[in-house]
ROMARPA-443125 format. One line per 5 residues: number of its first residue (from 1); their letters; for each residue x, y, z of C-alpha. Coordinates in pm, whole numbers. Example, Ala and Ser with C-alpha at 12.3 -4.5 7.8 and 13.67 -1.06 7.14 Angstrom:
BEGIN
1> AS> 1230:-450:780 ~ 1367:-106:714
END
This chain:
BEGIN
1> XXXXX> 611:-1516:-3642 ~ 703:-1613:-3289 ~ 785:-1261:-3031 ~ 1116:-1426:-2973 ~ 1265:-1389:-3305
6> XXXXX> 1161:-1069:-3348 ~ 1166:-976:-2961 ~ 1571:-820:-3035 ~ 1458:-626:-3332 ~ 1223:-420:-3091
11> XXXXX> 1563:-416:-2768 ~ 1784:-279:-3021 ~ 1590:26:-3050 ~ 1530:253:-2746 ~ 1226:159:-2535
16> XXXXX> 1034:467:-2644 ~ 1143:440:-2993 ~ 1006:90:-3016 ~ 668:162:-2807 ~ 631:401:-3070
21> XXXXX> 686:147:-3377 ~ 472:-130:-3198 ~ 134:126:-3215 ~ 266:119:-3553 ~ 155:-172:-3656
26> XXXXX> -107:-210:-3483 ~ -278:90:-3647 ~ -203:-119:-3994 ~ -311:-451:-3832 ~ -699:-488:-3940
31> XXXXX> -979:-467:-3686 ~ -1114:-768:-3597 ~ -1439:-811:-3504 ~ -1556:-732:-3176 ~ -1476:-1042:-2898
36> XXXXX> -1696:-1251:-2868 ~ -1771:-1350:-2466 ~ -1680:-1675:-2343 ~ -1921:-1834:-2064 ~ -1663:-1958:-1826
41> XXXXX> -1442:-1607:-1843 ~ -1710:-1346:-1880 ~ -1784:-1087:-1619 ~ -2006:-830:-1551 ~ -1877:-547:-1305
46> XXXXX> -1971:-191:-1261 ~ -2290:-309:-1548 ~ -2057:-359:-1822 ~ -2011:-728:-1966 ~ -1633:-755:-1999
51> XXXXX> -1590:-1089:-2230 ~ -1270:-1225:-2044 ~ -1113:-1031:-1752 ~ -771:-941:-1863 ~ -760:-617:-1993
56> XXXXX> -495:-395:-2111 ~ -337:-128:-1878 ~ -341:255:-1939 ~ -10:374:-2082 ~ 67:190:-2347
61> XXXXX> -205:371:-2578 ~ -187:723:-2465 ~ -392:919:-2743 ~ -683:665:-2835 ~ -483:500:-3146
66> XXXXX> -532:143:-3131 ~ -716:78:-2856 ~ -1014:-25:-3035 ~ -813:-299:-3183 ~ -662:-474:-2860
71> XXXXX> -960:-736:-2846 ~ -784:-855:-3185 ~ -509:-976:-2965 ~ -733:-1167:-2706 ~ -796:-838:-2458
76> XXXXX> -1141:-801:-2300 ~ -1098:-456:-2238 ~ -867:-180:-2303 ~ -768:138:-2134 ~ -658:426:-2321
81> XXXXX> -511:743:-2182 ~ -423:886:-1955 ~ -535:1221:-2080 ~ -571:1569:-1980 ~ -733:1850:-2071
86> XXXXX> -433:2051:-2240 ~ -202:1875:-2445 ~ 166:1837:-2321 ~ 472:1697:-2420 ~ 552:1545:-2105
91> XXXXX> 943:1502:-1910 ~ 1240:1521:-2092 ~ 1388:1202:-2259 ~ 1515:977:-2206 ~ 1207:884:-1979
96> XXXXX> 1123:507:-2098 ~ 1405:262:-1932 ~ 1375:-178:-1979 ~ 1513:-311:-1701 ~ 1557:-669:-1877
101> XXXXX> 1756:-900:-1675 ~ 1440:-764:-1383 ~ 1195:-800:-1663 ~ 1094:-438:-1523 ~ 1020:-104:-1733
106> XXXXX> 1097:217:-1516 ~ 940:525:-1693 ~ 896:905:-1574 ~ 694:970:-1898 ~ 478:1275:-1722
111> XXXXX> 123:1256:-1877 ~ 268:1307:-2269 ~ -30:1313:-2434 ~ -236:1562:-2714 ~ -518:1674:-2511
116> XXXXX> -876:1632:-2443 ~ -1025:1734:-2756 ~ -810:1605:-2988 ~ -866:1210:-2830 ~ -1209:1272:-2831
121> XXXXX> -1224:1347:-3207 ~ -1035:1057:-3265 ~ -1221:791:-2959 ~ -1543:897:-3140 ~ -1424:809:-3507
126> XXXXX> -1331:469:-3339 ~ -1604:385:-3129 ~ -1848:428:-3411 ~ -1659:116:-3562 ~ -1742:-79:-3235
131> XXXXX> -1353:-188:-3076 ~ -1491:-327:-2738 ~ -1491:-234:-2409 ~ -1298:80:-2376 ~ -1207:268:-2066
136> XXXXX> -1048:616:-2026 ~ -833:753:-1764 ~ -825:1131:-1666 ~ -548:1298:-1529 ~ -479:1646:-1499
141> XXXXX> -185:1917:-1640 ~ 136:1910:-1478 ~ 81:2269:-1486 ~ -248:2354:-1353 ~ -410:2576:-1124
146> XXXXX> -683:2336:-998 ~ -624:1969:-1061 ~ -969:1893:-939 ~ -1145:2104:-1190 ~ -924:1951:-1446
151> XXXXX> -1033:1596:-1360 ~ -1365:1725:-1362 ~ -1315:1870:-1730 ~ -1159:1540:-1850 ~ -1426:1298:-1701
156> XXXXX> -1724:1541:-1828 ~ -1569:1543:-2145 ~ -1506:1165:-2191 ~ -1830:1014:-2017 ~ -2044:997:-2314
161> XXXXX> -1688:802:-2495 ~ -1621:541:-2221 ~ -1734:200:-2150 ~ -1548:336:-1797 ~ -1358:630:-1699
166> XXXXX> -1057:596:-1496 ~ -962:859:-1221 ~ -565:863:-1209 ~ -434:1014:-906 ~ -142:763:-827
171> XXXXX> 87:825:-1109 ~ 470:890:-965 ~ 581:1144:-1234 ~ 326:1454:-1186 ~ 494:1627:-894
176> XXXXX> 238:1641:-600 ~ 4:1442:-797 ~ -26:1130:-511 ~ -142:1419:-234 ~ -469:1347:-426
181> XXXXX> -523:1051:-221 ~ -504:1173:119 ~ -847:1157:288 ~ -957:1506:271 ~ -827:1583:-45
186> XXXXX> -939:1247:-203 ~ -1331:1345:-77 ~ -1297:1673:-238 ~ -1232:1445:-598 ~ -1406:1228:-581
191> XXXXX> -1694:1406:-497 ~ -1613:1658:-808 ~ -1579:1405:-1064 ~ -1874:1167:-976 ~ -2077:1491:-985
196> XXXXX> -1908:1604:-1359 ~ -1989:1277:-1530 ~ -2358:1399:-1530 ~ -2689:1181:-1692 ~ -2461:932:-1846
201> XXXXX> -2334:740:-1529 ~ -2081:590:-1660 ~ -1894:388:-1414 ~ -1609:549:-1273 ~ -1296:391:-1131
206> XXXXX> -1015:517:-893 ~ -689:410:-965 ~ -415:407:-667 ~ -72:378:-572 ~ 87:26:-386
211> XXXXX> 324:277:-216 ~ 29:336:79 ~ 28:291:462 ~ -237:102:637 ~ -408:438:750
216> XXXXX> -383:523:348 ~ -537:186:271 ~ -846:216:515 ~ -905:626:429 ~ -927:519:70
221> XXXXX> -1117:241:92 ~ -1407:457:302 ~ -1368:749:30 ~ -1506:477:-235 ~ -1795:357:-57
226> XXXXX> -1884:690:72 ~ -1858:800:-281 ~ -2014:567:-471 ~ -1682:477:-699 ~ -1757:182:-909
231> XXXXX> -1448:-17:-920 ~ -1084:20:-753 ~ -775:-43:-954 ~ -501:-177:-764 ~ -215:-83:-811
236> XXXXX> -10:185:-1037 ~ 397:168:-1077 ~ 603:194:-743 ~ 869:480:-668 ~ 1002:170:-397
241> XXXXX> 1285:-6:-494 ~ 1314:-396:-441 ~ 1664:-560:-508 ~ 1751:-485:-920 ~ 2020:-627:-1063
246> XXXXX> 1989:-416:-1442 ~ 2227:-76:-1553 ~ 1894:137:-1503 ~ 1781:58:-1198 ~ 1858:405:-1061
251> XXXXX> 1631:546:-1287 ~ 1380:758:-1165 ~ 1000:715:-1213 ~ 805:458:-1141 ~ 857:88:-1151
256> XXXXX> 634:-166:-1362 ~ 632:-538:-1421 ~ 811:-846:-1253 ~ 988:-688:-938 ~ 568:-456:-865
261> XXXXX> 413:-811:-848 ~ 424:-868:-449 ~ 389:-538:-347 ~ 52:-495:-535 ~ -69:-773:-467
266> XXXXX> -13:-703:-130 ~ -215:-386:-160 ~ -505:-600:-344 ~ -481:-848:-68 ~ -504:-506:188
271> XXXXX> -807:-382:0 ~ -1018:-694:-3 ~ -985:-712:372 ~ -1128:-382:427 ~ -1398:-422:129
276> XXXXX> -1499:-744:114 ~ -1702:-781:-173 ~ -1849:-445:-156 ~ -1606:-306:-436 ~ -1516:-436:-745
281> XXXXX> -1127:-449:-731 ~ -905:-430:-1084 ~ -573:-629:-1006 ~ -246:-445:-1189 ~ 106:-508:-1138
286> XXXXX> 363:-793:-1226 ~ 121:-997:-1424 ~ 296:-1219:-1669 ~ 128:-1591:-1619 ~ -230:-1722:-1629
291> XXXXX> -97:-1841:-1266 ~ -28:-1522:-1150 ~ -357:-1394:-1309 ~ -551:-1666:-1110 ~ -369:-1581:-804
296> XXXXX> -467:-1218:-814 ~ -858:-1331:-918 ~ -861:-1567:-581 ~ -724:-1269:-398 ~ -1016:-1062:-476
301> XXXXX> -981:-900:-823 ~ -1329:-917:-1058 ~ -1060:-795:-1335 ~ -685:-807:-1439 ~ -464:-562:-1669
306> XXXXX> -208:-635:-1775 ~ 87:-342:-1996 ~ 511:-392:-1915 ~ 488:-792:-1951 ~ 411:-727:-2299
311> XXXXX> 741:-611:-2365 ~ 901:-916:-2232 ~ 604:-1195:-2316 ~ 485:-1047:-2659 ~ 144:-936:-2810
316> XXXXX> -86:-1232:-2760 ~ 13:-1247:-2406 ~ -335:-1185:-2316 ~ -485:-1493:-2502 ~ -230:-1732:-2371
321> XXXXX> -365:-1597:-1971 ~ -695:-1663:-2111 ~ -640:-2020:-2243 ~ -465:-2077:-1918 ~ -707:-1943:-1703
326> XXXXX> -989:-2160:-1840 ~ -759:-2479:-1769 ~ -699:-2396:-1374 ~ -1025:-2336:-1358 ~ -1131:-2689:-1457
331> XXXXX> -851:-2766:-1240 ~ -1033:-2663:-926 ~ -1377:-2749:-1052 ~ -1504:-2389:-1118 ~ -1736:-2333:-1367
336> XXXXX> -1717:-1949:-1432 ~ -1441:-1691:-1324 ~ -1696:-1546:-1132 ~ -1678:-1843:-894 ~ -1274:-1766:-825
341> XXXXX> -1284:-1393:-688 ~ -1177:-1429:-345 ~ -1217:-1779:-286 ~ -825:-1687:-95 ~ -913:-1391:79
END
């Protein structure tokens, strides 16, 4: 059935209520079998062979539910999370807002989310089953004494479970949680949680903020390479506020989808000026199109993701950026994706 007949069964019920019934049915939806890589759209970054390059953001399965079943819907990687080490129930609702006529999502969620070892029970179960590449991103308790040591817990914990591990220090709704990327501070992490993930080595990512100054930019970007991280995402929601025209635009939290697209790919555009090709980058932020896709791949990204434009675009979103992806890049006369990162920058 097309998304856009059943699109206003999901608006009538309260964002939350309706993220809530889509990991519904995915958990009844079958797994497929695991995605099979495509020579013009494969990539390998950080070691790991990621069969197309759009991949699904963190947020939208918070507890390791159906993550394993994303490549079903055209996905080359998923990102589960983000977790911490204690479970907690996260900010008071209403905390989930869709901005529609912006085709925006504002949420203040607050790390919701059961806890380390109850995801890991269930990521094991899964990943026994296969489910393709899976990353997991750490956070740590709203509450907690030392949110270094808890990143350290969560990525210890989750290294031998991850295709990737994701260190999220650029989420808006954890108060104080963004000091985490000034320099000192940021060396003090990052140096913790490359040291945690012990004799696995699996590849560990930093994901940031777009809301950063130029000095932020360049500190950041010498905290990677000093520090060995494997791949950069760019960029989380925004606490900025461009010109919305929807009832919930005051909302507080951060800002996702159509309205983020410029300013992250702003920040990409920042990042690949300072790094070259030195770092992988991850592109996040306003994706809807296999143009705009393309556009962030030519501006530097190895890798997309892709989470609020489902809301507005539907499930298969992700195999429709594929398909398109393949056709601009006959367009220009490319023969692998590989070929496009950067070409722009």
């Amino acid at each position: 059935m097309a998304y856009r007949w059943i699109r206003p069964l999901f608006f009538a019920l309260d964002a939350e209520r309706a993220h809530h019934l889509s990991i519904a049915l995915l958990r009844m939806m079958p797994t497929r079998p695991a995605l099979q890589s495509d020579p013009m759209l494969t990539q390998t970054v950080a070691g790991i062979a990621f069969p197309n390059p759009v991949g699904l953001a963190a947020g939208y399965d918070k507890e390791g539910l159906v993550a394993h079943k994303m490549h079903g819907l055209g996905f080359g990687f998923a990102e589960l999370g983000t977790l911490t080490p204690l479970p907690q129930p996260g900010n008071p609702l209403p905390r989930l807002f869709r901005l529609e006529e912006d085709r925006a999502v504002i949420n203040r969620m607050g790390f919701n989310n059961g806890g380390l070892a109850a995801a890991a029970e269930r990521i094991a179960k899964r990943r026994r089953n296969g489910g393709g590449v899976i990353g997991i991103n750490i956070g740590a308790n709203k509450d907690a004494a030392d949110r270094i040591a808890d990143y350290a817990t969560g990525i210890a914990c989750m290294a031998p479970l991850a295709d990737y591990l994701t260190v999220n220090i650029s989420s808006p709704n954890t108060p104080g949680l963004r000091a985490l990327q000034d320099r000192a501070a940021l060396d003090q992490l990052l140096g913790a949680v490359m040291a945690a993930r012990g004799a696995d080595r699996t590849p560990i990512f930093l994901k940031v903020a777009p809301d950063l100054e130029p000095a932020d930019v360049e500190d950041i970007a010498a905290a990677c390479l000093d520090h060995r991280i494997d791949a950069l995402i760019v960029s989380n929601t925004t606490i900025s506020r461009p010109p919305l025209r929807s009832a919930h635009a005051g909302e507080t939290g951060g800002l996702s989808g159509a309205p983020l697209h410029d300013l992250s790919l702003e920040r990409l555009r920042d990042f690949r000026r300072l790094l070259g090709a030195r770092l992988p980058l991850i592109g996040v932020g306003g994706i809807s199109s296999a143009e705009q896709a393309y556009a962030r791949i030519r501006a530097g990204a190895s890798l997309i993701q892709l989470y609020s434009a489902l809301v507005y675009e539907g499930p298969y979103l992700a195999k429709r950026i594929n398909a398109g992806l393949k056709a601009l890049l006959q367009r220009d006369g490319l023969r692998t994706i590989g070929q496009a990162v950067g070409i722009d920058a």
